[in-house]
DOFILUM-702089 format. One record per residue (C-alpha): residue number from 1; chain; x, y, z. Coordinates in steps of 0.001 Angstrom, whole numbers. Example, Ala and Ser with C-alpha at 12.3 -4.5 7.8 and 13.67 -1.06 7.14 Angstrom:
% DOFILUM-702089
+------+--------+---------+---------+---------+
| dopa | drenfi |      c1 |      c2 |      c3 |
+------+--------+---------+---------+---------+
|    1 |      A |   12300 |   -4500 |    7800 |
|    2 |      A |   13670 |   -1060 |    7140 |
+------+--------+---------+---------+---------+
END
This chain:
% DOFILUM-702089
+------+--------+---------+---------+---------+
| dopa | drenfi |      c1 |      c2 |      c3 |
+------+--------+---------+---------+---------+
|    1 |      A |  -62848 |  -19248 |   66435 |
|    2 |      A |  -62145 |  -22882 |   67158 |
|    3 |      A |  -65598 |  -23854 |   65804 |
|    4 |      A |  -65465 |  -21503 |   62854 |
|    5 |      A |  -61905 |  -23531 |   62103 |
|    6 |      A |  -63355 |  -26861 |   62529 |
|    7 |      A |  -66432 |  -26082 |   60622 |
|    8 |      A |  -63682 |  -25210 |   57909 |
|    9 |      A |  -61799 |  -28289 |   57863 |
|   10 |      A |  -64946 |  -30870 |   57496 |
|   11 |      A |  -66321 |  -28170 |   54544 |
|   12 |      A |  -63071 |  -27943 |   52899 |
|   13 |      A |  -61918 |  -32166 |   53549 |
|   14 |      A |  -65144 |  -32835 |   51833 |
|   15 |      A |  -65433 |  -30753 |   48939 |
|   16 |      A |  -62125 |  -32097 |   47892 |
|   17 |      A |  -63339 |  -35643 |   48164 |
|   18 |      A |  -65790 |  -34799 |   45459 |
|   19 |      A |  -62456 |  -32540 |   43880 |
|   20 |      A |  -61056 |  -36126 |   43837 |
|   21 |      A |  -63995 |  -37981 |   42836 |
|   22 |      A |  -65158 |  -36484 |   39843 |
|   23 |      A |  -62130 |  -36559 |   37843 |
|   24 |      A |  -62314 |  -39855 |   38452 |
|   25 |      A |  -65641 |  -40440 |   36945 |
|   26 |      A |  -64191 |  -38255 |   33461 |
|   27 |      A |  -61448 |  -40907 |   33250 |
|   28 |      A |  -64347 |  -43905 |   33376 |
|   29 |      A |  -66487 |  -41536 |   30953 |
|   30 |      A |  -63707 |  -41292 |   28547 |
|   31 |      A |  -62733 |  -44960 |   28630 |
|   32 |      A |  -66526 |  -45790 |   28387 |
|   33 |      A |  -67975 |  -47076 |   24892 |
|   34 |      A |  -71822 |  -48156 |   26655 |
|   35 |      A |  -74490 |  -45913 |   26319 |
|   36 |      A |  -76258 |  -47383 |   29627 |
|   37 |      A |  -73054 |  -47169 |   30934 |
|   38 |      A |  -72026 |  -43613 |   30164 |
|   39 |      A |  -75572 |  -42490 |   31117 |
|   40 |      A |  -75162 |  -43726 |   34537 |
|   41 |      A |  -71915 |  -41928 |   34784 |
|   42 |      A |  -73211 |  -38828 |   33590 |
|   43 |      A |  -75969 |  -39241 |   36452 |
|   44 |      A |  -73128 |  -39672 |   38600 |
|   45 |      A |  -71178 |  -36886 |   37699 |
|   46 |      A |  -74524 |  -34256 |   37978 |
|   47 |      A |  -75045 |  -35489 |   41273 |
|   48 |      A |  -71693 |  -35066 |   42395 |
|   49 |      A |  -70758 |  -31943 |   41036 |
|   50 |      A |  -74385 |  -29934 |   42427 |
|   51 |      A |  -73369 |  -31702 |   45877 |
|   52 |      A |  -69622 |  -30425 |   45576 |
|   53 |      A |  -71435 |  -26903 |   44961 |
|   54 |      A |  -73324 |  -27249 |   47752 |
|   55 |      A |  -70236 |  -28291 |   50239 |
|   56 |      A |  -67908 |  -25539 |   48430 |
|   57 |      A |  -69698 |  -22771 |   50135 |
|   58 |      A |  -69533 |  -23322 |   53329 |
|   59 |      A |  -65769 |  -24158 |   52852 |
|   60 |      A |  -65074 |  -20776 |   51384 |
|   61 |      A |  -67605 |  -18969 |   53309 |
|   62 |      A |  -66045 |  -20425 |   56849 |
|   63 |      A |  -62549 |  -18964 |   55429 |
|   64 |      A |  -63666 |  -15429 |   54971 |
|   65 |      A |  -64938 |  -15746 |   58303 |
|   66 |      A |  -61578 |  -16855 |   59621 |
|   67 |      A |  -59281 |  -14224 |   57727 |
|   68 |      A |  -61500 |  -11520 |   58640 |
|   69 |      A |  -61500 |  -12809 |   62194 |
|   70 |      A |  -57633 |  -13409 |   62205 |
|   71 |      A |  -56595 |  -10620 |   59714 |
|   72 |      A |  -59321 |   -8175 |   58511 |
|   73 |      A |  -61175 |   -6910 |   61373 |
|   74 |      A |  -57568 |   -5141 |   62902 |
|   75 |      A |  -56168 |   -4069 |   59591 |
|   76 |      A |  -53433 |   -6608 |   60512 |
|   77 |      A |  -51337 |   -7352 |   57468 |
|   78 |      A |  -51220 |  -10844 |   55893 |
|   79 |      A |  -47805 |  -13095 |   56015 |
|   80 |      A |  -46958 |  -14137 |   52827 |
|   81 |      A |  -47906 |  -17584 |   53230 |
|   82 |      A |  -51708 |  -16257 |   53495 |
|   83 |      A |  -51060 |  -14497 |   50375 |
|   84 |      A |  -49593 |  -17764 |   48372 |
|   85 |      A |  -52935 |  -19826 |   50290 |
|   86 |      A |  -55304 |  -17732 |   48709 |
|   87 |      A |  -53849 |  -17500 |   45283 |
|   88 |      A |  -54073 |  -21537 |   45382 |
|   89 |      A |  -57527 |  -21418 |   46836 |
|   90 |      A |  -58171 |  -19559 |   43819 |
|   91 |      A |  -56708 |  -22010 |   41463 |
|   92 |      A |  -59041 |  -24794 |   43346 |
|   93 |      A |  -61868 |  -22701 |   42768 |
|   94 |      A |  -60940 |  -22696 |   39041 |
|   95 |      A |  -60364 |  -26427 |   39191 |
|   96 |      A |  -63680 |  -26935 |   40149 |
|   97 |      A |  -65667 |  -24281 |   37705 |
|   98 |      A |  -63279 |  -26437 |   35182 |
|   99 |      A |  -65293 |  -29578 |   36218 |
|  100 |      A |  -68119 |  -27999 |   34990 |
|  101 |      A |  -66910 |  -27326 |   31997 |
|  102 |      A |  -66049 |  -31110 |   31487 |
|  103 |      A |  -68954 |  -31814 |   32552 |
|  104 |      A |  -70887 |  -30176 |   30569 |
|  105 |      A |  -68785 |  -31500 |   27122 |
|  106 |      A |  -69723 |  -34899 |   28543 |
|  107 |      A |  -73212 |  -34569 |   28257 |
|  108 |      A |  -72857 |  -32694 |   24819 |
|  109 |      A |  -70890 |  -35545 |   23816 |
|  110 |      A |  -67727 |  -32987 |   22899 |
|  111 |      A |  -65157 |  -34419 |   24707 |
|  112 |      A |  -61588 |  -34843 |   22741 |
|  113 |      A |  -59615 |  -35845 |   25586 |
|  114 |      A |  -58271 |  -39258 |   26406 |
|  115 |      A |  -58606 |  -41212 |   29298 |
|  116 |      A |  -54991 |  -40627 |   30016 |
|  117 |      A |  -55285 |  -36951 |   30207 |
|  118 |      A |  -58200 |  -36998 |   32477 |
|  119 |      A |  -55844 |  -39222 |   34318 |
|  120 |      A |  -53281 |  -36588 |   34998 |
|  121 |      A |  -56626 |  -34091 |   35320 |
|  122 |      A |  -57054 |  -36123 |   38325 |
|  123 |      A |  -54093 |  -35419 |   40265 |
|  124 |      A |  -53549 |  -31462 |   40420 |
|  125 |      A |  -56091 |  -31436 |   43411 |
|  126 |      A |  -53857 |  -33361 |   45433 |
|  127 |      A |  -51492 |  -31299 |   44054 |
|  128 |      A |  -53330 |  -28524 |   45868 |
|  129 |      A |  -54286 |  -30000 |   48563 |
|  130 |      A |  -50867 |  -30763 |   49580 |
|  131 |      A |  -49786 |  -27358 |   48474 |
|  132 |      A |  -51940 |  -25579 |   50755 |
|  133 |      A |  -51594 |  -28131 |   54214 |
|  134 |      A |  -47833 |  -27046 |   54012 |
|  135 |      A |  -48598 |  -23651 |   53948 |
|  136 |      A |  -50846 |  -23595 |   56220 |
|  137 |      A |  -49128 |  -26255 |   59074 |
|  138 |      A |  -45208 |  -25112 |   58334 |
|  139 |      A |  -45798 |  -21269 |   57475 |
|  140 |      A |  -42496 |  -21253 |   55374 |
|  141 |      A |  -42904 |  -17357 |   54890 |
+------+--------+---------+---------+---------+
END
């Protein structure tokens, strides 16, 4: 089970570096006025985002694997601080299909929002992050 939680924790740390990352790369698209410029952010972005699919997985696959391990398997039921966990696992996993979304207005050229919003964008997965390390370290319920 060790591994399995390891595995977890390097899946998980670096999806959210690309969780951090690409918001950043909307608030340089949005400030951006260059055509070369905004085409080798847009490169940037696609990269990023098919890599963050790739490293979301794994992430999410290794946490079934520990629930069921932990929780499923015995019929054991959840504390409630699994229960809020997952719920904001969810809300990441809508925070990144919302990428896409951006993403995708990008390269439409759609986009409406300001470089200041994408700003704020920016921070709810640290938001999340932080969120879910409390639950999961203190266990407040």
């Amino acid at each position: 089970m060790l591994w399995i939680k390891a595995l977890h924790i390097v899946f998980v740390t670096s999806w959210f570096a690309g969780l951090f990352y690409l918001p950043r790369i909307f608030v340089n698209l949005a400030h951006e006025t260059e055509t070369i410029a905004t085409e080798r952010l847009l490169l940037m972005a696609r990269k990023l985002y098919r890599f963050m699919n790739i490293l979301a997985l794994p992430a999410l696959a290794f946490g079934v694997i520990l629930w069921w391990m932990q929780f499923g398997a015995y019929g054991i039921k959840m504390p409630g601080w699994l229960h809020a966990k997952l719920a904001l696992v969810l809300l990441v996993v809508g925070y990144h299909h919302a990428c896409k979304r951006i993403l995708k207005k990008f390269e439409n050229g759609d986009n409406l929002r300001s470089h200041v919003w994408f700003r704020w964008f920016n921070e709810v997965p640290v938001l999340l992050l932080l969120a879910i390390v409390v639950l999961v370290v203190v266990k407040p319920f």
